[in-house]
Z-matrix of the N, CA and C atoms (Angstrom, degrees):
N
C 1 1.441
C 2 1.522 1 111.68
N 3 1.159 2 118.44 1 -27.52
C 4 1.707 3 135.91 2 179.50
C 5 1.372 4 93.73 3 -49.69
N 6 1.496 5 112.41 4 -72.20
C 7 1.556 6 108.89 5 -165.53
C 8 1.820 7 115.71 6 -58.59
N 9 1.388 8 105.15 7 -34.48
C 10 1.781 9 92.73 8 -163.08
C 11 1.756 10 103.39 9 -78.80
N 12 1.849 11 102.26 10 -21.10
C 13 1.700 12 111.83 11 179.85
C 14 1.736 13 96.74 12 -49.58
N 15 1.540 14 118.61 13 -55.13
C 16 1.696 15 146.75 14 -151.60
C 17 1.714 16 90.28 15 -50.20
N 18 1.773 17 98.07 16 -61.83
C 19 1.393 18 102.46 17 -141.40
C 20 2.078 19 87.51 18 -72.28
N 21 1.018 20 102.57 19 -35.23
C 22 1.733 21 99.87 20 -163.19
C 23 1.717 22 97.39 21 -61.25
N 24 1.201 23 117.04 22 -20.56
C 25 1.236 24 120.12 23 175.67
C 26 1.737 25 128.79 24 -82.43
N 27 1.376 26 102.81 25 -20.06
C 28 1.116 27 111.63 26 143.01
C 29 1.344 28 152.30 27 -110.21
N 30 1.318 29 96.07 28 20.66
C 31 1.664 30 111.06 29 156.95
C 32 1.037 31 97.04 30 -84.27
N 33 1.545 32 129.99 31 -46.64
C 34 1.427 33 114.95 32 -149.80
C 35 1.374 34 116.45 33 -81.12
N 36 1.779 35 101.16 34 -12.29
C 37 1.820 36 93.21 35 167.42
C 38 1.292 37 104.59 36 -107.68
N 39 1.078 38 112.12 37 9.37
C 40 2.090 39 101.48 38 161.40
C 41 1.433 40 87.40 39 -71.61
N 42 1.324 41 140.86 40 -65.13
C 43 1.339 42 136.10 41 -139.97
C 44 1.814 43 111.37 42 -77.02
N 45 1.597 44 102.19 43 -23.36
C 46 1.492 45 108.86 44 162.40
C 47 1.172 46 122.29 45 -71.22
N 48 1.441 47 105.31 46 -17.01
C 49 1.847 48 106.87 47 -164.76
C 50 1.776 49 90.70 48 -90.64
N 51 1.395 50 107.88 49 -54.43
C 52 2.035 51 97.94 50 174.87
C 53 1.422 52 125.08 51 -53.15
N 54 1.663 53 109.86 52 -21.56
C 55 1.550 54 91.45 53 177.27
C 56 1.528 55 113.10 54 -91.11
N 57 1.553 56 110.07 55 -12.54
C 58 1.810 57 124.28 56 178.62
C 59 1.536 58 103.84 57 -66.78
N 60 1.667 59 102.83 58 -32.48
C 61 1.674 60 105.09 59 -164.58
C 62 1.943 61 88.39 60 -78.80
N 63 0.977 62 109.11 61 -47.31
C 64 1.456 63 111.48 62 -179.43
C 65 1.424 64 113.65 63 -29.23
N 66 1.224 65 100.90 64 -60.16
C 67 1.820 66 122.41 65 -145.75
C 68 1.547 67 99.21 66 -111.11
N 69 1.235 68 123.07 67 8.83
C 70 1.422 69 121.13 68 135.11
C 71 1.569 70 125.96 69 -114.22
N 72 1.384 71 117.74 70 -26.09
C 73 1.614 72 99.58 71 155.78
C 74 1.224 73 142.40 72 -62.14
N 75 1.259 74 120.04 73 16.59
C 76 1.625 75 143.53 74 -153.93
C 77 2.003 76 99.62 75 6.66
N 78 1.119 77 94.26 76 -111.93
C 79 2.121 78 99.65 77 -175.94
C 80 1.549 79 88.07 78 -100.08
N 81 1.385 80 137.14 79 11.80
C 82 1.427 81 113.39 80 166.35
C 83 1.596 82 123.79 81 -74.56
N 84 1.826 83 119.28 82 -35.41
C 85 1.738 84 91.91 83 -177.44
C 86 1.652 85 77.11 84 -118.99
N 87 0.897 86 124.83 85 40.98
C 88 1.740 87 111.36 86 174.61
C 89 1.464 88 110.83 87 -89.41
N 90 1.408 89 134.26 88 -9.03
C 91 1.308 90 122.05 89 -176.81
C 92 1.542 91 105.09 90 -84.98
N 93 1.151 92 113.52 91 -23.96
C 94 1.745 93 128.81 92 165.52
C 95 1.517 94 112.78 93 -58.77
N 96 1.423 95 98.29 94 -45.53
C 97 1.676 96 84.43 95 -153.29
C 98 1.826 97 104.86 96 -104.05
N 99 1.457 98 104.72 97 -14.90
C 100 1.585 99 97.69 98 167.24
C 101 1.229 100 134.54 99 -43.63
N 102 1.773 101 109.35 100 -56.77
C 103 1.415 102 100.77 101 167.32
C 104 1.495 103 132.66 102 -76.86
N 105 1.006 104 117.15 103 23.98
C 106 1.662 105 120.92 104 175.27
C 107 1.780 106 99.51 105 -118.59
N 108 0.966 107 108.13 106 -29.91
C 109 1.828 108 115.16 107 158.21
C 110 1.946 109 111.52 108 -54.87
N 111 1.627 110 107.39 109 -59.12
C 112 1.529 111 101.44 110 173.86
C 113 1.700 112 89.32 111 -74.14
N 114 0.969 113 138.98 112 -136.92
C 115 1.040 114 151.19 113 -151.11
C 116 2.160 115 112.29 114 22.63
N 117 1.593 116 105.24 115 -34.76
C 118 0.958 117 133.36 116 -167.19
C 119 1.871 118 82.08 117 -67.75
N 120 1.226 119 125.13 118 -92.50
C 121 1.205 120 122.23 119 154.71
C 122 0.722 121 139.72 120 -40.48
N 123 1.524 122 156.44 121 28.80
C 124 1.798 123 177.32 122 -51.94
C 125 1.225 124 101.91 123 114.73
N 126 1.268 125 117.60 124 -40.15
C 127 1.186 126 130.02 125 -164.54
C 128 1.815 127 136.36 126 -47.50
N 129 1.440 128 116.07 127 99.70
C 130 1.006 129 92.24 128 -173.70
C 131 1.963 130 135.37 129 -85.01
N 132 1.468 131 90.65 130 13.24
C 133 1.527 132 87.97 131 179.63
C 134 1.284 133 107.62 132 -89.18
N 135 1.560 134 121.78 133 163.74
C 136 1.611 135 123.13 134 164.60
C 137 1.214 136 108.97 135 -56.42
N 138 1.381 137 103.50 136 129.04
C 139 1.472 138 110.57 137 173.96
C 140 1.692 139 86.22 138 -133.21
N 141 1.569 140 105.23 139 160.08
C 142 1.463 141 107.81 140 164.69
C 143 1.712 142 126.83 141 -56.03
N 144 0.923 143 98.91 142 142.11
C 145 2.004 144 71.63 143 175.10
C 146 1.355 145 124.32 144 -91.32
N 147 1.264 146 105.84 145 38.19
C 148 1.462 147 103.80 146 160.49
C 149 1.271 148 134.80 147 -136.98
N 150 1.943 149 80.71 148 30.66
C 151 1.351 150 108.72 149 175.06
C 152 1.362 151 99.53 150 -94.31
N 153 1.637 152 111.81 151 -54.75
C 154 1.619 153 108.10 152 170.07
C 155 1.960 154 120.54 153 -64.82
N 156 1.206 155 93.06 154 9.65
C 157 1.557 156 77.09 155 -179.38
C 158 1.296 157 97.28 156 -112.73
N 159 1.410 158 124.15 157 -28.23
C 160 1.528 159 107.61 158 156.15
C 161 1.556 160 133.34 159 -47.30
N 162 1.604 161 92.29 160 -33.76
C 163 1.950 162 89.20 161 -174.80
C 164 1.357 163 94.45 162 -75.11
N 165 1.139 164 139.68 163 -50.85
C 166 1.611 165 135.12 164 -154.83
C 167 1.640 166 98.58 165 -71.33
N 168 1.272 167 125.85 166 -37.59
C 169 1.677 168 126.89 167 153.64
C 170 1.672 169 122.03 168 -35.60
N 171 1.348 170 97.20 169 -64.95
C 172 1.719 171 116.01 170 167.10
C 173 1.660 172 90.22 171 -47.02
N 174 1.409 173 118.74 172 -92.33
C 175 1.378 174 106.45 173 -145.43
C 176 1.709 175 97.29 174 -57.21
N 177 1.111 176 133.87 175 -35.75
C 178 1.595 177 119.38 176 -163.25
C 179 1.654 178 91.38 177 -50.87
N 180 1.313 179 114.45 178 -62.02
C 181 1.651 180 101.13 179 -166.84
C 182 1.581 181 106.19 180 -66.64
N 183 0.951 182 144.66 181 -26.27
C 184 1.528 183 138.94 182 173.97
C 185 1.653 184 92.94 183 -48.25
N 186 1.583 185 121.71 184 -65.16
C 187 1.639 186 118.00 185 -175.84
C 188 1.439 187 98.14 186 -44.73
N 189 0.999 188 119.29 187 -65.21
C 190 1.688 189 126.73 188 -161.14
C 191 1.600 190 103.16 189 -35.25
N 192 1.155 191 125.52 190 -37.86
C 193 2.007 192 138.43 191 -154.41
C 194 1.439 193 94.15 192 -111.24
N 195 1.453 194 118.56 193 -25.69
C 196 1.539 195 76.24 194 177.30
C 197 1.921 196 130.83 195 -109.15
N 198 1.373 197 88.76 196 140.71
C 199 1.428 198 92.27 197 -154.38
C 200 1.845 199 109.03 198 -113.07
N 201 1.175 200 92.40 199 -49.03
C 202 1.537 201 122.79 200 166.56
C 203 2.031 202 103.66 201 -19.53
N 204 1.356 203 108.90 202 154.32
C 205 1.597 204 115.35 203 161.41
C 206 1.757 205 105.66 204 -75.04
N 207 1.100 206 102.46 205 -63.69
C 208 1.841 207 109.93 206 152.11
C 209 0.957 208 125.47 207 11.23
N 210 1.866 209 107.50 208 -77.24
C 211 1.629 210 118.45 209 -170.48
C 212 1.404 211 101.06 210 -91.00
N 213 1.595 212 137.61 211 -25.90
C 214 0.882 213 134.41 212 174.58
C 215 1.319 214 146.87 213 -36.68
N 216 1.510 215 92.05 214 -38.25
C 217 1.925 216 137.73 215 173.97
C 218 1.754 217 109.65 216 -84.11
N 219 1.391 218 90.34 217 -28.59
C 220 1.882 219 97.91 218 172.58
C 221 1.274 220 102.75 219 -92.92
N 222 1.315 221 132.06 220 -13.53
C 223 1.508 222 125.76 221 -168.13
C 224 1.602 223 107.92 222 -91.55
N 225 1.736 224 96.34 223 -35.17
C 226 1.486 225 109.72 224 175.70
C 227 1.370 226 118.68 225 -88.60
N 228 1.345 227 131.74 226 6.44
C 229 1.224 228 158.11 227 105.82
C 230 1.794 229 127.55 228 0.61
N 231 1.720 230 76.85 229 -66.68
C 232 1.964 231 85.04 230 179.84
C 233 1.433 232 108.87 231 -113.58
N 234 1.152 233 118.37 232 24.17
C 235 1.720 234 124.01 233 -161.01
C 236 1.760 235 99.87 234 -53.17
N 237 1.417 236 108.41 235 -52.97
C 238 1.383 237 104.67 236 177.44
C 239 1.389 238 146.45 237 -45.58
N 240 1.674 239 76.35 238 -40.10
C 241 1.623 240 85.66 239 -172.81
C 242 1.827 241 92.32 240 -99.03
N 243 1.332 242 126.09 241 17.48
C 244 1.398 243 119.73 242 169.47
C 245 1.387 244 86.54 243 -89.49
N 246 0.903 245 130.17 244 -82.11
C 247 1.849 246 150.42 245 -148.50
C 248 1.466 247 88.77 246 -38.69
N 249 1.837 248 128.57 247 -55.21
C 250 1.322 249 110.64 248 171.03
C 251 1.085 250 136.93 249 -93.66
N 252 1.109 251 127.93 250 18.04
C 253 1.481 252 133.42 251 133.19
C 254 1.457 253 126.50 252 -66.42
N 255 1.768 254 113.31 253 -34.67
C 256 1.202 255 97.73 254 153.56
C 257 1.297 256 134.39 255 -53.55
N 258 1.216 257 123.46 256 -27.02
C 259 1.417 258 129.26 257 -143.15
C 260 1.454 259 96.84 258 -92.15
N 261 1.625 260 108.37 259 -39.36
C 262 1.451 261 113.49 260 -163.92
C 263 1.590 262 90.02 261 -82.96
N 264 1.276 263 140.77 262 -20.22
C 265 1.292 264 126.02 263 -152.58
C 266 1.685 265 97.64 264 -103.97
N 267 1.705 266 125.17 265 -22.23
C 268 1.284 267 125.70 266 158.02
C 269 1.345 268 131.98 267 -78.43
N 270 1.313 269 110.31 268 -5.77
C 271 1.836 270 124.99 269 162.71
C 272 1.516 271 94.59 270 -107.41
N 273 1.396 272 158.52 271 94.29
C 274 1.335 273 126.98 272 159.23
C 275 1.418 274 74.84 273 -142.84
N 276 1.839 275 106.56 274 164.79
C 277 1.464 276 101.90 275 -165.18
C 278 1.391 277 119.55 276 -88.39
N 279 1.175 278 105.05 277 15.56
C 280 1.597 279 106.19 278 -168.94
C 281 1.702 280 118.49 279 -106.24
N 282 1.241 281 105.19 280 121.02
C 283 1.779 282 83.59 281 -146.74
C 284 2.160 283 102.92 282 -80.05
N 285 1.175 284 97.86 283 35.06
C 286 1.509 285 75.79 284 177.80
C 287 1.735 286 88.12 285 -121.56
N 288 1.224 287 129.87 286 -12.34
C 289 1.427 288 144.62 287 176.52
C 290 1.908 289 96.47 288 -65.90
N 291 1.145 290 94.03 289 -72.79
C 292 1.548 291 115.92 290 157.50
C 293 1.635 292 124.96 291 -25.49
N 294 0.957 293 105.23 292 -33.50
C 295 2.121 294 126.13 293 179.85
C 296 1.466 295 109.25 294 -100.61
N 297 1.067 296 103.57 295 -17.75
C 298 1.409 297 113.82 296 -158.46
C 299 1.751 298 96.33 297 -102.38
N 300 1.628 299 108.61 298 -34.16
C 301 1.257 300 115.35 299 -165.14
C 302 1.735 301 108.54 300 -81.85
N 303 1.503 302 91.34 301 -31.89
C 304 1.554 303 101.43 302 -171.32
C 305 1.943 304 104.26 303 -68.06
N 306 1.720 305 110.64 304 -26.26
C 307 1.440 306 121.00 305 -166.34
C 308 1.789 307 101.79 306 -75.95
N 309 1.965 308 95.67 307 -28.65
C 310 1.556 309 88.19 308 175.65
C 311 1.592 310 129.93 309 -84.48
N 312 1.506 311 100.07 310 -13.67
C 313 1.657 312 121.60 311 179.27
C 314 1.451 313 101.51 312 -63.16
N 315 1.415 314 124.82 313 -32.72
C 316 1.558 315 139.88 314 -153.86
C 317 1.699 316 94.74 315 -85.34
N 318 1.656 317 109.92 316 -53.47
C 319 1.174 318 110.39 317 -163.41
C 320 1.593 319 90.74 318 -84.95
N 321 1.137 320 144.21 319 -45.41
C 322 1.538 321 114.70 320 175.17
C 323 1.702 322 116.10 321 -69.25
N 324 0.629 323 117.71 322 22.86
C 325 1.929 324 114.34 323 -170.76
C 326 2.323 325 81.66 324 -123.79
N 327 0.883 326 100.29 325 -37.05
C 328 1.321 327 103.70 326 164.63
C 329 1.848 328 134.56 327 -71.08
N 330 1.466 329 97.92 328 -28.63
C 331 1.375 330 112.86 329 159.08
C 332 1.228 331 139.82 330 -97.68
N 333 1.881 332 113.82 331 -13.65
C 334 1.507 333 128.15 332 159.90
C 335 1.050 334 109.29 333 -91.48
N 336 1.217 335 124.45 334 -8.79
C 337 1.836 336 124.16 335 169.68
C 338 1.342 337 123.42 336 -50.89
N 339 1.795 338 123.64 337 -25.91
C 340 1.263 339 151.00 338 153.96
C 341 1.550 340 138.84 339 -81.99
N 342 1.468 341 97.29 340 -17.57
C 343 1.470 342 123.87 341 171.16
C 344 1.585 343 124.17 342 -86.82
């Protein structure tokens, strides 16, 4: 039980540490790390899914922070490859990827609402 307690415990602060890295780099390293976040979810190899549910976590709080004219121009930047990463990350079969995807559809439909 040690090991499966260990590992769930360190997913769950990998996945705290991407949305902390998120939501304190505001639009400073986010033009870097967005598209390797979709791509992360694009993805067609097996990956765990809580590898993709971290990136769609990461980017939901990246939408959430950016507020700036700045990030705005970086947001409209990756619009494409956001919109399909949303898409794949609100159909994907895993329903917490899936919860996670619908929370990021919210926060970008919340950040082009001004754009």
């Amino acid at each position: 039980h040690l090991c499966k307690s260990g590992t769930r415990l360190m997913a769950t602060q990998g996945m705290q540490c991407l949305q902390s890295l998120c939501a304190v780099c505001g639009n400073l390293g986010q033009p870097r790390t967005v598209p390797r976040y979709c791509e992360e979810i694009l993805g067609d190899a097996k990956v765990h899914k809580n590898r993709k549910r971290g990136s769609v976590m990461a980017l939901t709080s990246a939408l959430r922070v950016w507020d700036s004219p700045a990030s705005k121009d970086n947001f409209v930047k990756h619009l494409d490859l956001l919109v399909k990463a949303t898409k794949e990350a609100a159909t994907n079969r895993d329903p917490g990827v899936r919860e996670e995807g619908r929370k990021m559809y919210w926060a970008m439909h919340a950040c082009c609402d001004e754009t």
